[in-house]
C-alpha positions as CSV (number, residue, x, y, z in Angstrom):
1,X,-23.3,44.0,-45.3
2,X,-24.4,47.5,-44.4
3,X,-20.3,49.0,-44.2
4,X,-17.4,48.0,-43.8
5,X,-16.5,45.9,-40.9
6,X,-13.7,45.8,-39.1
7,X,-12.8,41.9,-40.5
8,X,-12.3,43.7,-43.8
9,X,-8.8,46.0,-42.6
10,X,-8.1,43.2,-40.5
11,X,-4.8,41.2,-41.1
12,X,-6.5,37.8,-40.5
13,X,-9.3,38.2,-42.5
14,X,-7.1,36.3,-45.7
15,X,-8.9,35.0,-48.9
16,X,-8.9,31.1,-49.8
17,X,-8.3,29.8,-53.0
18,X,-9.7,26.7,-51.8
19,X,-13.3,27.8,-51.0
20,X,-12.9,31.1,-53.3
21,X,-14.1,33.6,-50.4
22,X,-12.8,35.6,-47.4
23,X,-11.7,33.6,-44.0
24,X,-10.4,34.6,-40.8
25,X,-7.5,32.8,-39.5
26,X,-8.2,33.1,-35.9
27,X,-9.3,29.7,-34.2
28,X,-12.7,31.5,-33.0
29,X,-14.7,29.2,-30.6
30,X,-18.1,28.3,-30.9
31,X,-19.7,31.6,-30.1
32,X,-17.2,33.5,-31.9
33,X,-17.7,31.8,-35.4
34,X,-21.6,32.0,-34.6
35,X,-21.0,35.9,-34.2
36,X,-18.6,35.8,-37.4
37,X,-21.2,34.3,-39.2
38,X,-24.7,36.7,-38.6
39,X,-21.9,38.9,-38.9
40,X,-22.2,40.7,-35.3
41,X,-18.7,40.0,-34.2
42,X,-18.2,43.8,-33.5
43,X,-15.1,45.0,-31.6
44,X,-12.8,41.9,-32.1
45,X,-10.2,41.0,-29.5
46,X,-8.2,39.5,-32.5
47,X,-8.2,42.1,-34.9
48,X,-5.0,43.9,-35.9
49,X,-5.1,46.4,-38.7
50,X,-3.4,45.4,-42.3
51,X,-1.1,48.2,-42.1
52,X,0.8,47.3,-45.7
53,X,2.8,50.7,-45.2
54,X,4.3,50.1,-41.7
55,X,7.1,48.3,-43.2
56,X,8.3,51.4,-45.1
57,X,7.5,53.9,-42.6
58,X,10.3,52.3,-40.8
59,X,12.4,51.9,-43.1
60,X,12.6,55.6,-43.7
């Protein structure tokens, strides 16, 4: 990876114990996941940014 993508802030992009690496979460279709994988899959329609402070901000 050149940079940092988007799936890397993204709130789907969740690590698995099971296979000890990063997954997204979203049921991508066949074209999607081939995108995911070569790692083109710029401008997601499924991303939402991990925000871990939006919680607080509203609570103050």
């Amino acid at each position: 990876m050149k940079g940092k993508t988007n799936c890397e802030c993204c709130i789907n992009y969740i690590y698995d114990d099971e296979f000890n690496c990063y997954q997204c979460e979203v049921n991508l279709d066949e074209d999607e996941m081939s995108q995911f994988l070569r790692n083109t899959f710029d401008n997601c329609p499924y991303f939402q940014f991990n925000d871990e402070y939006r919680t607080v901000r509203k609570q103050n």
